[in-house]
SEVO-679064 format. One record per residue (C-alpha): residue number from 1; residue in three letters; chain; x, y, z negated. Coordinates in steps of 0.2 Angstrom, whole numbers, m for minus. Example, Ala and Ser with C-alpha at 12.3 -4.5 7.8 and 13.67 -1.06 7.14 Angstrom:
BEGIN
(node 1; 'ALA'; 'A'; (62; m22; m39))
(node 2; 'SER'; 'A'; (68; m5; m36))
This chain:
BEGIN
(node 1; 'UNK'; 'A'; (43; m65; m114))
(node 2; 'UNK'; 'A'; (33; m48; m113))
(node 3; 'UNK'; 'A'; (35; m50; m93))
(node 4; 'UNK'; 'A'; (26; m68; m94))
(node 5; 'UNK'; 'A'; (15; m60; m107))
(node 6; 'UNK'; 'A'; (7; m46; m92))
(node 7; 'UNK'; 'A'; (7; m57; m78))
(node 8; 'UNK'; 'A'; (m6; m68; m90))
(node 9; 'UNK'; 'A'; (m13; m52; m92))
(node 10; 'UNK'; 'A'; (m18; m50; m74))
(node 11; 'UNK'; 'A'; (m22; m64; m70))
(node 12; 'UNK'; 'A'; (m36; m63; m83))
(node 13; 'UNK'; 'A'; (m39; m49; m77))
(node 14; 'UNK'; 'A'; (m37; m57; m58))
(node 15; 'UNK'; 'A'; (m52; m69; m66))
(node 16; 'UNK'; 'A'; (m64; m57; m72))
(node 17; 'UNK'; 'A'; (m77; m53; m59))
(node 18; 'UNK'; 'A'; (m79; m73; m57))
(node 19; 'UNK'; 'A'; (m83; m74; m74))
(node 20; 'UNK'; 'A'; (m97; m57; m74))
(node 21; 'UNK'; 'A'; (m102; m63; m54))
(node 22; 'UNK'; 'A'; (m106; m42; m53))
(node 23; 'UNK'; 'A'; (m106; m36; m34))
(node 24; 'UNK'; 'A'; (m100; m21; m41))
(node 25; 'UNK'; 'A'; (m85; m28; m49))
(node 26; 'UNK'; 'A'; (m81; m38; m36))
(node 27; 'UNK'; 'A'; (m80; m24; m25))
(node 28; 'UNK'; 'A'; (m68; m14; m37))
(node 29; 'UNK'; 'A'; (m59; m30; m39))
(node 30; 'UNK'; 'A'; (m54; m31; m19))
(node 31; 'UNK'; 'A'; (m52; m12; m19))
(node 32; 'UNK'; 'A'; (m38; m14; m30))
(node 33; 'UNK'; 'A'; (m33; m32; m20))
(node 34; 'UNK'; 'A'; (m30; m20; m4))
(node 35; 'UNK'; 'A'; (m21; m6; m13))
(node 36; 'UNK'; 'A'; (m9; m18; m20))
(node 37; 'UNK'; 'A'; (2; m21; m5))
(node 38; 'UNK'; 'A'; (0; m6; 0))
(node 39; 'UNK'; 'A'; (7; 3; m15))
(node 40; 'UNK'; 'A'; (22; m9; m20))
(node 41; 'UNK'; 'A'; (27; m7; 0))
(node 42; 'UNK'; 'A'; (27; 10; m3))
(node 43; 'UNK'; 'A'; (39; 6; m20))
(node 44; 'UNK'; 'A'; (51; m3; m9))
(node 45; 'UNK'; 'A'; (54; 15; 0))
(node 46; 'UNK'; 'A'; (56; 22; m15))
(node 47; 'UNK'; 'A'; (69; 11; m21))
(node 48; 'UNK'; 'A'; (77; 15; m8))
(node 49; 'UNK'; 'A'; (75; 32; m11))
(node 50; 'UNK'; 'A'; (63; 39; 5))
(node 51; 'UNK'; 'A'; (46; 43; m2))
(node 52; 'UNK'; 'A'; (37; 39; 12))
(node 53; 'UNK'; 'A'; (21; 47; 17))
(node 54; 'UNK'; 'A'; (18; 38; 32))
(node 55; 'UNK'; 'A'; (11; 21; 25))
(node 56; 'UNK'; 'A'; (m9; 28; 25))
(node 57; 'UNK'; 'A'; (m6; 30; 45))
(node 58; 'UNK'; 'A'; (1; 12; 48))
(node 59; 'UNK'; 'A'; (m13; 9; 34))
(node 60; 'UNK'; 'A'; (m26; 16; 49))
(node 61; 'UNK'; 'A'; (m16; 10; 62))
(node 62; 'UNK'; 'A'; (m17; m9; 57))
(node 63; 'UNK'; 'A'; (m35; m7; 54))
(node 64; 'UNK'; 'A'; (m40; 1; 68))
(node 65; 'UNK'; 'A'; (m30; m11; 81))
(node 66; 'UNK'; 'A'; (m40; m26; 69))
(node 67; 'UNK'; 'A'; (m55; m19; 74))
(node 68; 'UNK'; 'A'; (m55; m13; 92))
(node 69; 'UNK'; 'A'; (m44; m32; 96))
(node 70; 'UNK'; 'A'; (m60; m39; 89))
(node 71; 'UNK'; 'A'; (m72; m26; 96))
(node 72; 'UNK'; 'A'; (m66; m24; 112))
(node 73; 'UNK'; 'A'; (m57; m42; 117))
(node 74; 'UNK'; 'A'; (m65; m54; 103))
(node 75; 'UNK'; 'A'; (m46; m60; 97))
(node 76; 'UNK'; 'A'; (m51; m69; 83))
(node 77; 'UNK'; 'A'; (m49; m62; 66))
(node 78; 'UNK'; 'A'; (m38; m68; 59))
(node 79; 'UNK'; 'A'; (m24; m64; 77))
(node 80; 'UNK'; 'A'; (m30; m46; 76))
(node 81; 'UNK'; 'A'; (m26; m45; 58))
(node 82; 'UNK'; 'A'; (m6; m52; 61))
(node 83; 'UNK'; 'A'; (m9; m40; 76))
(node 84; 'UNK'; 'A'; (m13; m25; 66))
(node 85; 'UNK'; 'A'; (2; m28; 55))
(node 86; 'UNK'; 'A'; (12; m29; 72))
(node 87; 'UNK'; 'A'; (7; m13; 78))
(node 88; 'UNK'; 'A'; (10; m2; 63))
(node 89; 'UNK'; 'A'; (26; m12; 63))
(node 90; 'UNK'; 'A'; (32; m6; 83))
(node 91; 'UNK'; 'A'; (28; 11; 77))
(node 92; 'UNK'; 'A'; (38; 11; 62))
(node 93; 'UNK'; 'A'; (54; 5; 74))
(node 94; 'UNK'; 'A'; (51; 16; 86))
(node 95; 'UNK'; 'A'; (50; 32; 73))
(node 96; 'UNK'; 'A'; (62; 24; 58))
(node 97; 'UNK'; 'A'; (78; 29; 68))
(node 98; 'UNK'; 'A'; (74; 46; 72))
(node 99; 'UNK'; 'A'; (66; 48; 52))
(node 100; 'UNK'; 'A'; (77; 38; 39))
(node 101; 'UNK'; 'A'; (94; 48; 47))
(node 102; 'UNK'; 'A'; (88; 61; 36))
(node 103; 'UNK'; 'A'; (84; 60; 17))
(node 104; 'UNK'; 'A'; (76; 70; 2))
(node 105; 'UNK'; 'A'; (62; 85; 8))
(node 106; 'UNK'; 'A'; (64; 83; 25))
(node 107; 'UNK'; 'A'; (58; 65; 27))
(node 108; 'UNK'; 'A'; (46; 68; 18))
(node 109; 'UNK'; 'A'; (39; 83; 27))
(node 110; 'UNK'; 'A'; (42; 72; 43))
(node 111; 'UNK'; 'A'; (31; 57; 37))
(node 112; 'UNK'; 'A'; (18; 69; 33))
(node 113; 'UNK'; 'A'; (18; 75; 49))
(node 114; 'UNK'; 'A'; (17; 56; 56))
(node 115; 'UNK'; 'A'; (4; 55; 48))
(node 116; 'UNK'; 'A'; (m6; 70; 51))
(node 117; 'UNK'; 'A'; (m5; 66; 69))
(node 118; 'UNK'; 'A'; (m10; 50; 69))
(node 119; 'UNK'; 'A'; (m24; 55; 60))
(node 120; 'UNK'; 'A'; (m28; 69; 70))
(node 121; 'UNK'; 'A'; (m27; 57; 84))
(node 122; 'UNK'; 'A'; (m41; 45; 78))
(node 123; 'UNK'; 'A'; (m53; 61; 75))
(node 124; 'UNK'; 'A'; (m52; 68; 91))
(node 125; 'UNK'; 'A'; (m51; 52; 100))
(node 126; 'UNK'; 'A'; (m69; 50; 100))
(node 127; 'UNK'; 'A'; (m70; 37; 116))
(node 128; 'UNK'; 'A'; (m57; 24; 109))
(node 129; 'UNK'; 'A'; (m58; 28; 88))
(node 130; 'UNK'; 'A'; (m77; 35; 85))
(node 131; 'UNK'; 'A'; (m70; 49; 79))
(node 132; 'UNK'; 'A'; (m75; 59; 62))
(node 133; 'UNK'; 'A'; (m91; 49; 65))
(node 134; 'UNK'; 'A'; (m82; 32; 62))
(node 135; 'UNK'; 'A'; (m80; 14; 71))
(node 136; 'UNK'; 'A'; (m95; 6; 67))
(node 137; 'UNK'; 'A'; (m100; m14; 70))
(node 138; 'UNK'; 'A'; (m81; m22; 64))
(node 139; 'UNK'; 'A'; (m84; m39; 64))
(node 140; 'UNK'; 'A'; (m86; m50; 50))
(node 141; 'UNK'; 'A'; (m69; m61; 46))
(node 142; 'UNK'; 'A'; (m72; m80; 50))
(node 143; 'UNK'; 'A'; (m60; m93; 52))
(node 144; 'UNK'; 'A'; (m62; m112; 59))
(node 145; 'UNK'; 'A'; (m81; m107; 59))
(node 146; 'UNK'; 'A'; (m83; m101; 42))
(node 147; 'UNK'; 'A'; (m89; m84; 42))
(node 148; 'UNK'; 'A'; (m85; m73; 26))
(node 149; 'UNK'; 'A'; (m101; m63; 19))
(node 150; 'UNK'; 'A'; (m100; m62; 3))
(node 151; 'UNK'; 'A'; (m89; m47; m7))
(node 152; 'UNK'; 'A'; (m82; m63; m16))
(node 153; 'UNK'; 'A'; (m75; m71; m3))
(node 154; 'UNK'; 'A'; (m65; m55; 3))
(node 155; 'UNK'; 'A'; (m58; m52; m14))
(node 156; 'UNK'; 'A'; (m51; m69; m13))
(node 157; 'UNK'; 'A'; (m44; m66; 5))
(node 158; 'UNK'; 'A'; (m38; m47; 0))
(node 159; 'UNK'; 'A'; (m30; m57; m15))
(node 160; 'UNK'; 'A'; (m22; m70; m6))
(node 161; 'UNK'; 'A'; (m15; m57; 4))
(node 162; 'UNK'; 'A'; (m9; m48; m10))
(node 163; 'UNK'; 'A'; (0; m61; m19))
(node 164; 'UNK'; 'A'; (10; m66; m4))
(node 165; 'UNK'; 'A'; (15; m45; m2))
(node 166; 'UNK'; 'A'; (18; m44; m18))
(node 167; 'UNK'; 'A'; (28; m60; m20))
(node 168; 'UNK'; 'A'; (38; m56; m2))
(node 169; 'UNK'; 'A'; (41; m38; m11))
(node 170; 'UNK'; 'A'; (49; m46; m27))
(node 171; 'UNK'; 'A'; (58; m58; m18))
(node 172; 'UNK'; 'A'; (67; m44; m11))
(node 173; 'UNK'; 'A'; (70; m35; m25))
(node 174; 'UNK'; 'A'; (78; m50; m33))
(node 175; 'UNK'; 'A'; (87; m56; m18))
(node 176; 'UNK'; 'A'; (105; m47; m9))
(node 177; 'UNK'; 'A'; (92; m39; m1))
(node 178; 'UNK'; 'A'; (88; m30; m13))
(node 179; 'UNK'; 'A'; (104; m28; m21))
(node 180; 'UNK'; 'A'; (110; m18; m5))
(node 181; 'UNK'; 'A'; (93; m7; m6))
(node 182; 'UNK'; 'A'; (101; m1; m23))
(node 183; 'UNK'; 'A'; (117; m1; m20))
(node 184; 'UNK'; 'A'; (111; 12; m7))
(node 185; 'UNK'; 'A'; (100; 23; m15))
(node 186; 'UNK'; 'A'; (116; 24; m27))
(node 187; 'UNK'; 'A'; (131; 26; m17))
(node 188; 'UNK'; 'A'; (127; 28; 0))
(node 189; 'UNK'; 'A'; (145; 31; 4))
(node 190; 'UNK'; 'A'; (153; 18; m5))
(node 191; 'UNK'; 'A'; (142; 6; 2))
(node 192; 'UNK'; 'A'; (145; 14; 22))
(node 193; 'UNK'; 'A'; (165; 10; 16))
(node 194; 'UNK'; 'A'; (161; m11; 12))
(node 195; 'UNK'; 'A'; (153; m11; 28))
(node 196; 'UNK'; 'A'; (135; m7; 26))
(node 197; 'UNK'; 'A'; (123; 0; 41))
(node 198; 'UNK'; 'A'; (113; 11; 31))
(node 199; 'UNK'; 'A'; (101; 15; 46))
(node 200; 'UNK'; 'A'; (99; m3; 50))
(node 201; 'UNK'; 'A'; (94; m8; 29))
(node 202; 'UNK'; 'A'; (81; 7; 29))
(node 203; 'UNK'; 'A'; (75; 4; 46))
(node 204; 'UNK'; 'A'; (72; m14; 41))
(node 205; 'UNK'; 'A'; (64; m10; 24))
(node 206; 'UNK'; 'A'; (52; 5; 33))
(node 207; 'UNK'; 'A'; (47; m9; 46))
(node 208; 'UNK'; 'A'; (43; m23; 33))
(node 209; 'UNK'; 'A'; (32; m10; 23))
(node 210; 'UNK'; 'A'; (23; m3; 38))
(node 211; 'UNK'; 'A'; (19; m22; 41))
(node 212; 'UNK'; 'A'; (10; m26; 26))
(node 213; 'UNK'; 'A'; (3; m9; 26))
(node 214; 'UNK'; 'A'; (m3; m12; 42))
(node 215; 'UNK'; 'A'; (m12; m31; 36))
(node 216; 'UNK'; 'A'; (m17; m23; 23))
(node 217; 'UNK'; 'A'; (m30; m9; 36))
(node 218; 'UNK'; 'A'; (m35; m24; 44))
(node 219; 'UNK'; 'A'; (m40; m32; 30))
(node 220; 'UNK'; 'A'; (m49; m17; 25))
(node 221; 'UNK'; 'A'; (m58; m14; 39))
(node 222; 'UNK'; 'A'; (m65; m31; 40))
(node 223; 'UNK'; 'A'; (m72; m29; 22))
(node 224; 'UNK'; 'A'; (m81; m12; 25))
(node 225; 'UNK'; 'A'; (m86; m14; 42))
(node 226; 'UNK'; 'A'; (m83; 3; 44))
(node 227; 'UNK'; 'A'; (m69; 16; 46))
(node 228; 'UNK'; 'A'; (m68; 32; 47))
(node 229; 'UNK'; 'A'; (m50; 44; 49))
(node 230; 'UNK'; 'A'; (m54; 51; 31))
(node 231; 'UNK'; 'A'; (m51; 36; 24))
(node 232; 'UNK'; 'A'; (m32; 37; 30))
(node 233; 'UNK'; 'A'; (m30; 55; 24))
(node 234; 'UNK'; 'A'; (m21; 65; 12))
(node 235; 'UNK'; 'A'; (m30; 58; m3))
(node 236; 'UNK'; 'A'; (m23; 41; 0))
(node 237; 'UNK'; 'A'; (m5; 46; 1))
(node 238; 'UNK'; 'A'; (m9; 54; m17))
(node 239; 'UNK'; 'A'; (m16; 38; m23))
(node 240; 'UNK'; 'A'; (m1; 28; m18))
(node 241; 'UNK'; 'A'; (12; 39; m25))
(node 242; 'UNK'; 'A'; (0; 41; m43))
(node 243; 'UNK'; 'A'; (2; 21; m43))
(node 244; 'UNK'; 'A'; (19; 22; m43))
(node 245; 'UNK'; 'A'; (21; 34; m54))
(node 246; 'UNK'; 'A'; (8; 29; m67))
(node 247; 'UNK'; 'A'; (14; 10; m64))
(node 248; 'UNK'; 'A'; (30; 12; m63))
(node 249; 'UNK'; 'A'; (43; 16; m49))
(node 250; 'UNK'; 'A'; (57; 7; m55))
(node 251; 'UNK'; 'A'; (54; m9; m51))
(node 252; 'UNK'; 'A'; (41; m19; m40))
(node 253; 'UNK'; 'A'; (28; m24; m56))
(node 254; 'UNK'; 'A'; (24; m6; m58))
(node 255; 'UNK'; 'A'; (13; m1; m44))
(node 256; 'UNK'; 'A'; (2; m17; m47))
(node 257; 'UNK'; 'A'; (1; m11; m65))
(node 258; 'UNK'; 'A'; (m4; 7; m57))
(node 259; 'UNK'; 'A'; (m17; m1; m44))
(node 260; 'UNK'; 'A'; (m27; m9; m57))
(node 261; 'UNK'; 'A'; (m26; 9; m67))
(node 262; 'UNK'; 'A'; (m27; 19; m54))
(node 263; 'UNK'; 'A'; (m42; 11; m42))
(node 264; 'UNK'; 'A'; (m56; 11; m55))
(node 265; 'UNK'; 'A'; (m53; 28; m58))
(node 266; 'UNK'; 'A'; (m64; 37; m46))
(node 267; 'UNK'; 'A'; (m80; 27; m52))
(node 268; 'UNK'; 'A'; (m76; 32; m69))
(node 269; 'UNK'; 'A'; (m77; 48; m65))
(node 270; 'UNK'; 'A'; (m90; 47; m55))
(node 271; 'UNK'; 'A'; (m100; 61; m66))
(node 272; 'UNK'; 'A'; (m84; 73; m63))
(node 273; 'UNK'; 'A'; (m81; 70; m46))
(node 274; 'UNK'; 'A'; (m78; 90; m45))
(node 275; 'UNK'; 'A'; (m63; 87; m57))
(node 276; 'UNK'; 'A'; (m55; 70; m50))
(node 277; 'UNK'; 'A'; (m38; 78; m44))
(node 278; 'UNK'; 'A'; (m40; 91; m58))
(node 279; 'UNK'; 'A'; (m39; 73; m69))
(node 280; 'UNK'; 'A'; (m26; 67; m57))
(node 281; 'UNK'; 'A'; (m15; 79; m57))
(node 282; 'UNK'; 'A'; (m16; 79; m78))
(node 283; 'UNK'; 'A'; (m11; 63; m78))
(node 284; 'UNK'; 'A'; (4; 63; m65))
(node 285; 'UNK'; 'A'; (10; 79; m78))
(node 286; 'UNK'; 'A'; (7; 68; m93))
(node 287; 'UNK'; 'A'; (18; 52; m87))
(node 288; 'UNK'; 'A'; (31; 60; m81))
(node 289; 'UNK'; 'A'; (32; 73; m96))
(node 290; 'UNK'; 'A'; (31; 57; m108))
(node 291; 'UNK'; 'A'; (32; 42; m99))
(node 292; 'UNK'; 'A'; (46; 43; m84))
(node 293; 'UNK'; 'A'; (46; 26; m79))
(node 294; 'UNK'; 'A'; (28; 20; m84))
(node 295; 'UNK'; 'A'; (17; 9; m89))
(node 296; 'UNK'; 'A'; (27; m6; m86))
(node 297; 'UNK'; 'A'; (41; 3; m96))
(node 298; 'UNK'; 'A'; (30; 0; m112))
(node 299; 'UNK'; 'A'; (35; m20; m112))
(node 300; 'UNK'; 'A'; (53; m15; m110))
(node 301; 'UNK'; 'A'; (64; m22; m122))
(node 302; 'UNK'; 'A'; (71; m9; m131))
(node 303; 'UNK'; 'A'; (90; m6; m129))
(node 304; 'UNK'; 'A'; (95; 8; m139))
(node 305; 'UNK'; 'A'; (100; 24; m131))
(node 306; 'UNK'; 'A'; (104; 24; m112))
């Protein structure tokens, strides 16, 4: 009941910047509509118990490939963004087997590194990426002849997009797929005795994520018109985690809880930008002294004592 009760919640809340028609809040709106995916991709990981600081470079490199496949060889929109996703995808095989055979610290500090490099990559790759100057020009997204101008029509595309991740990523959850994920996380070793390829899961489940993370770049890029490698930095990777946490990372529902927290943030503190990750970081302290398994753990039925 209290589940049904928050998804009606967001929808309304889904429904809002139709009813005020604000540019503004239509573009907070598909802010949030693009973080989405991102940040319940990067719960899967989590589930699965690989934080993951790599999903801001398939992020760039799924917008980046949208934009120069449109740029460069007019693919149409809508192939470049499937292409992006593809991309950040091929990488995420090809690195997967060498990351997820280690765990805890060292995969993280590994997926940071990806990162970094990949970043570093698009700065000093002025000729292909614009480097720190940016890729300007990124064609608008069109399909069958009908061009998308308006910030309303992307939110509705970064929404369609985000209900089908989000969807895909609960399917999951609630499927033997996701049953094996925990079973994992768990007991790694009993579930190697049933039979279980650990590497073969984590690969698939790193792969998956790097492919909506990837959509999810293209889609952003289309709607700004514009990227720049800063966008794709270490400010990104904090966002994605503070989702998590201040959603929820125990089940798929959080982060879209902590997207719609989290995203608004930085225009409501726009007068204290100086103190933003000052404000951050007190709030990661505060839910995870007080509120371990977040937001979403307020609708909780309570149990009695665990």
């Amino acid at each position: 009941m209290r589940k049904a009760i928050l998804f009606a919640v967001i929808l309304v809340l889904a429904a809002l910047p139709f009813l005020f028609g604000s540019r503004y809040i239509f573009h907070i709106a598909t802010m949030i509509a693009v973080m989405v995916p991102l940040a319940c991709s990067l719960n899967l990981m989590l589930q699965i118990g690989q934080m993951s600081m790599a999903h801001p470079a398939f992020m760039g490199l799924g917008g980046y490939t949208c934009a120069l496949l449109m740029m460069k060889l007019g693919v149409p929109p809508l192939g470049s963004l499937m292409a992006g996703g593809v991309v950040a995808a091929i990488f995420a095989v090809i690195f997967g087997p060498v990351f997820l055979r280690i765990k805890g610290v060292y995969f993280v500090l590994l997926t940071y590194a990806f990162g970094q490099i990949v970043n570093l990559v698009f700065q000093e790759w002025t000729s292909l990426f614009g480097g720190n100057s940016g890729l300007y020009g990124i064609p608008k997204f069109s399909i069958l002849g009908w061009r998308l101008t308006q910030v309303s029509q992307y939110y509705v595309l970064a929404m369609s997009f985000a209900s089908m991740a989000f969807l895909a990523l609960r399917a999951v959850e609630r499927s033997d797929m996701g049953a094996m994920y925990r079973a994992l996380n768990e007991d790694e070793m009993l579930s190697r005795s049933l039979g279980a390829d650990a590497l073969a899961w984590r690969i698939g489940a790193f792969t998956f994520t790097a492919f909506i993370a990837g959509v999810s770049g293209g889609i952003y890029a289309l709607y700004i018109g514009f990227l720049s490698p800063d966008a794709f930095g270490w400010r990104l990777t904090v966002d994605l985690l503070l989702m998590n946490v201040v959603g929820g990372a125990n089940v798929i529902l959080g982060p879209l809880v902590g997207a719609i927290a989290i995203v608004p943030l930085p225009e409501l503190l726009r007068d204290a930008k100086q103190f933003q990750l000052l404000i951050y970081g007190c709030c990661l302290i505060v839910f995870l002294l007080f509120l371990k398994n977040g937001l979403v753990s307020l609708l909780a039925p309570r149990r009695g004592k665990a």
